[in-house]
ZAFILO-853166 format. One record per residue: residue in one letter; x, y, z of N, C-alpha, C in turn. Coordinates in steps of 0.05 Angstrom, whole numbers. Layout:
BEGIN
<rec resn="A" n_u="X" n_v="Y" n_w="Z" ca_u="X" ca_v="Y" ca_w="Z" c_u="X" c_v="Y" c_w="Z"/>
...
This chain:
BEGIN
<rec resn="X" n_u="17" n_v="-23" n_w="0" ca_u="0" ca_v="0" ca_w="0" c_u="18" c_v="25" c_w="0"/>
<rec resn="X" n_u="6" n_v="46" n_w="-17" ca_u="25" ca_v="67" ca_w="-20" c_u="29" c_v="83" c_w="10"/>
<rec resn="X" n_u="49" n_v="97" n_w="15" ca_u="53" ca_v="110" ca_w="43" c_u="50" c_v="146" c_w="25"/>
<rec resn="X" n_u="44" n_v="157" n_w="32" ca_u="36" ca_v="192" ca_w="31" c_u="50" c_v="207" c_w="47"/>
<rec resn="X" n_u="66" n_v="221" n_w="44" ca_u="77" ca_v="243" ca_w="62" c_u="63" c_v="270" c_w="63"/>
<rec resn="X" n_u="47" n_v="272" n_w="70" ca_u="32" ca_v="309" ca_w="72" c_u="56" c_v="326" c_w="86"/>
<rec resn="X" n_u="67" n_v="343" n_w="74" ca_u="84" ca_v="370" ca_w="82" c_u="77" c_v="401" c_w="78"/>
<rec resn="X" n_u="58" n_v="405" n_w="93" ca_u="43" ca_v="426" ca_w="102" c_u="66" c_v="460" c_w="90"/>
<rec resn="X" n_u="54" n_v="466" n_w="86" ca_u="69" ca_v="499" ca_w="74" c_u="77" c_v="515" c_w="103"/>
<rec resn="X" n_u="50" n_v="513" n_w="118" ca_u="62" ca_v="512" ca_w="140" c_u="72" c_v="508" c_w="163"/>
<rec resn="X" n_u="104" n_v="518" n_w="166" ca_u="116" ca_v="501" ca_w="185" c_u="112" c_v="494" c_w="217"/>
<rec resn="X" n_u="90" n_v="508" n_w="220" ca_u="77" ca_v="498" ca_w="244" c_u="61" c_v="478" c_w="254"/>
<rec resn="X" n_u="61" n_v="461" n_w="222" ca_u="45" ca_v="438" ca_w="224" c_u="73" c_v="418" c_w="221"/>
<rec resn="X" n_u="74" n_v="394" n_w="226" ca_u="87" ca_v="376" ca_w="224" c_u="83" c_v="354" c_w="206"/>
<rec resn="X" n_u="105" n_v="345" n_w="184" ca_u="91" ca_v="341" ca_w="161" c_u="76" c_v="303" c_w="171"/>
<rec resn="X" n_u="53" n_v="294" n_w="156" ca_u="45" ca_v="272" ca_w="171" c_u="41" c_v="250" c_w="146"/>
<rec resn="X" n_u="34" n_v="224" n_w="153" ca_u="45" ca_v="201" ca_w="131" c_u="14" c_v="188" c_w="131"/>
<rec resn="X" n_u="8" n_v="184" n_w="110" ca_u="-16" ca_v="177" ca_w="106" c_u="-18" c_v="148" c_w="98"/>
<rec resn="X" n_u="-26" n_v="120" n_w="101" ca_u="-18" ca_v="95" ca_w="80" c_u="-47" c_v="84" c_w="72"/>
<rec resn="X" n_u="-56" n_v="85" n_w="44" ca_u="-71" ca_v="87" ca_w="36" c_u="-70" c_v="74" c_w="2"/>
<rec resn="X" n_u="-87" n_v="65" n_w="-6" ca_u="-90" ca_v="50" ca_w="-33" c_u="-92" c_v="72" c_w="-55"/>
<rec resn="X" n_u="-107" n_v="94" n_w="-47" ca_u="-109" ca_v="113" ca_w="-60" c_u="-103" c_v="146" c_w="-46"/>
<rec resn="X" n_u="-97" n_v="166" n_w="-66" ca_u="-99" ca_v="189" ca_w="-60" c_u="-122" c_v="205" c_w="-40"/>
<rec resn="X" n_u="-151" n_v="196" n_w="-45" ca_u="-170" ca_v="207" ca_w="-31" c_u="-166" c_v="210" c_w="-1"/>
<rec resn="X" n_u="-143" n_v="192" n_w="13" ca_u="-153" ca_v="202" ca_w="39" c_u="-126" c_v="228" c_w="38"/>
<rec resn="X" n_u="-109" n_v="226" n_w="21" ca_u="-94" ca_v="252" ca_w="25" c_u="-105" c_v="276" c_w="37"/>
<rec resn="X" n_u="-130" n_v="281" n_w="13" ca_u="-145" ca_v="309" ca_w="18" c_u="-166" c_v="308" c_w="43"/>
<rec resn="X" n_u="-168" n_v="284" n_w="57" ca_u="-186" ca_v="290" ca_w="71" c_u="-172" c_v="295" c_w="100"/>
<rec resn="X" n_u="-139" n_v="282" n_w="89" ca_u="-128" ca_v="290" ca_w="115" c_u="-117" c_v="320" c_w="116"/>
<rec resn="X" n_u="-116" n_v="330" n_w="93" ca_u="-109" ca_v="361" ca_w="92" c_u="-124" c_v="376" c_w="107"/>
<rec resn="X" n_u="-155" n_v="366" n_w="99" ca_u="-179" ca_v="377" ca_w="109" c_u="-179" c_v="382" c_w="133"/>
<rec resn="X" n_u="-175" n_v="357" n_w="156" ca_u="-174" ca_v="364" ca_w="174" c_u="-147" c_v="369" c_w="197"/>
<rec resn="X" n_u="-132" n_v="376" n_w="181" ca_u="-98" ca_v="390" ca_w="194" c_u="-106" c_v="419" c_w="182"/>
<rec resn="X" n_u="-127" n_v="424" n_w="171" ca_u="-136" ca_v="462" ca_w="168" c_u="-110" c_v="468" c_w="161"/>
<rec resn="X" n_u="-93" n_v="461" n_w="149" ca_u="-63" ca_v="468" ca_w="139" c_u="-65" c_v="484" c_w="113"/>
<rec resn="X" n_u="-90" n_v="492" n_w="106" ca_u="-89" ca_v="497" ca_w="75" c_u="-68" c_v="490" c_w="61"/>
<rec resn="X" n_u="-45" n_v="484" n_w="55" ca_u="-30" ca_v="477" ca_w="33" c_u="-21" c_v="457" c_w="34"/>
<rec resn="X" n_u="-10" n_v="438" n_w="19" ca_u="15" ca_v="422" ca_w="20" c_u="27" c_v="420" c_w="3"/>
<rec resn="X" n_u="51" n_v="398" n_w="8" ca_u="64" ca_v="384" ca_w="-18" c_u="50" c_v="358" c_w="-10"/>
<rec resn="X" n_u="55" n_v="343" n_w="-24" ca_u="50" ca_v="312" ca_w="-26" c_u="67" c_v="292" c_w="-41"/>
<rec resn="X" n_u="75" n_v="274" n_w="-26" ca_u="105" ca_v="250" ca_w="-35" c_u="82" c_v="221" c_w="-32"/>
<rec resn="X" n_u="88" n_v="213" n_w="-48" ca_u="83" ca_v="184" ca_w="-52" c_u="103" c_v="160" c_w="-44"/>
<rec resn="X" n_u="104" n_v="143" n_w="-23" ca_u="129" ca_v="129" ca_w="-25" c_u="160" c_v="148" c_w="-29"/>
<rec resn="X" n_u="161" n_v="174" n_w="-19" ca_u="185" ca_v="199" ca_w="-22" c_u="190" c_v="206" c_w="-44"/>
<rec resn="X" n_u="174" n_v="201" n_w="-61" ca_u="167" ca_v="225" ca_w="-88" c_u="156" c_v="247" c_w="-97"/>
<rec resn="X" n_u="156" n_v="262" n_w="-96" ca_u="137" ca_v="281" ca_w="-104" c_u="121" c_v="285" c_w="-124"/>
<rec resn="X" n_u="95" n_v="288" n_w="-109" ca_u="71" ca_v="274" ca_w="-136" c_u="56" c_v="296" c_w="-139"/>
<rec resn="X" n_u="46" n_v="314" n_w="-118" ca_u="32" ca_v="342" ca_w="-123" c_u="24" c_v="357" c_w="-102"/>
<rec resn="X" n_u="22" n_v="383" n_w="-112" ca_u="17" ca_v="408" ca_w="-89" c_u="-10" c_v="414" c_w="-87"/>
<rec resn="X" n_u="-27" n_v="416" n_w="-69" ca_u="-56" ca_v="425" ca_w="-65" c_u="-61" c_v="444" c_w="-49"/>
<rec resn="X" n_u="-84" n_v="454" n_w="-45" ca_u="-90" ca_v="477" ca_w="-32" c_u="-119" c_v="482" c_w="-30"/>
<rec resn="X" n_u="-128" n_v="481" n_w="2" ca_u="-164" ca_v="491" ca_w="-4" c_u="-163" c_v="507" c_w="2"/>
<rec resn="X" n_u="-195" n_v="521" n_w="-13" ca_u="-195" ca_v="555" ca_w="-14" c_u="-217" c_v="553" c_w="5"/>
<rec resn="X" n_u="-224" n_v="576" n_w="26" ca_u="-245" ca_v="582" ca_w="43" c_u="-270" c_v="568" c_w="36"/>
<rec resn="X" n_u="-273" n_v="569" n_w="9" ca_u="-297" ca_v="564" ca_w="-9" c_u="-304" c_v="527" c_w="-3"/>
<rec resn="X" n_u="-277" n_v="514" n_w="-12" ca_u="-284" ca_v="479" ca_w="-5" c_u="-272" c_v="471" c_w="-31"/>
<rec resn="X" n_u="-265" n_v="488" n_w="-54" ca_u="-253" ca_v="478" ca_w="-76" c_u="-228" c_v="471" c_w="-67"/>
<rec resn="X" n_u="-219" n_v="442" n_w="-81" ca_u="-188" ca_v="440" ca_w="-77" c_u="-172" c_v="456" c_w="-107"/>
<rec resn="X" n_u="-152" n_v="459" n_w="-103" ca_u="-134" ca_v="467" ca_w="-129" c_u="-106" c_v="443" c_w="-122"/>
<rec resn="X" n_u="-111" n_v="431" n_w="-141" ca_u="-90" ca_v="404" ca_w="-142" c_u="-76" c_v="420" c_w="-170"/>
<rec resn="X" n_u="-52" n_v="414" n_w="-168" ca_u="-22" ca_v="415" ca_w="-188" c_u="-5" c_v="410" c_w="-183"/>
<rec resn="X" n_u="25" n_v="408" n_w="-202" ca_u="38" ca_v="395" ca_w="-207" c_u="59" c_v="417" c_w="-202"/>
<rec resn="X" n_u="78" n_v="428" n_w="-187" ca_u="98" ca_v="449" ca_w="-199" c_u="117" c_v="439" c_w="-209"/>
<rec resn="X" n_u="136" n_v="452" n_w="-233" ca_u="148" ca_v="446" ca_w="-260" c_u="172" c_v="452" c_w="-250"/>
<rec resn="X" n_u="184" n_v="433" n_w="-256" ca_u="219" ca_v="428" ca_w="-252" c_u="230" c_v="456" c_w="-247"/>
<rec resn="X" n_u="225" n_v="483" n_w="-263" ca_u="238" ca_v="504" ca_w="-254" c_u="224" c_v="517" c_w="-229"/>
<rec resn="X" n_u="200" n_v="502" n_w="-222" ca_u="201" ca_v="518" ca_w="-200" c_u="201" c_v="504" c_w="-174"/>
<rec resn="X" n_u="211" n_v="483" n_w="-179" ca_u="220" ca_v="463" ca_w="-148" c_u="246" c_v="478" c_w="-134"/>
<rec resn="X" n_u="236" n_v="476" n_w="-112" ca_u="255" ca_v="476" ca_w="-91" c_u="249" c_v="453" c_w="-67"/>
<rec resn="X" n_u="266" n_v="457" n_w="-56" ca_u="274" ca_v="421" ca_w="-33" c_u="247" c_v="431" c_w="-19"/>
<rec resn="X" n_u="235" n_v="411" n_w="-4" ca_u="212" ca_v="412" ca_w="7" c_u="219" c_v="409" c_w="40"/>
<rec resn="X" n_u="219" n_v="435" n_w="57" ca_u="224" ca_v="441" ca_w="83" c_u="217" c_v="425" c_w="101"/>
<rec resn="X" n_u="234" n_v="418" n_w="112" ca_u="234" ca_v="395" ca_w="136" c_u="218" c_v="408" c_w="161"/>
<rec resn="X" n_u="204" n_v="393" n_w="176" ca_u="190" ca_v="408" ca_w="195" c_u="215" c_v="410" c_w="217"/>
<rec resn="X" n_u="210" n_v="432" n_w="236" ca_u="235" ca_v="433" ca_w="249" c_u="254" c_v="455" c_w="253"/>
């Protein structure tokens, strides 16, 4: 089963590991760490960035090789 790393934008959250068959419980664990943002690693890959808006929409994407940077360690 895949393992999920959620790494919160912010660093006041601590990033947390999700293991799950699918992506869906990612966002529901975003949901409730109220973290609005993350990154997200699959098995320590990076698979994609999300973000809910006040509203309840998610915005799921991908950022593009020029604009990666290392993904901040909680701490």
């Amino acid at each position: 089963m895949p393992l999920f790393t959620i790494t919160p934008s912010d660093t006041d959250h601590a990033p947390v590991e999700v293991s799950s068959p699918d992506a869906a419980a990612v966002l529901h664990t975003i949901a409730r760490l109220n973290c609005g943002e993350a990154e997200v690693l699959e098995d320590g890959i990076y698979v994609f960035s999300v973000r809910l808006d006040n509203n309840g929409l998610w915005h799921i994407h991908q950022r593009s090789e020029a604009d990666a940077e290392p993904i901040p360690v909680y701490g």
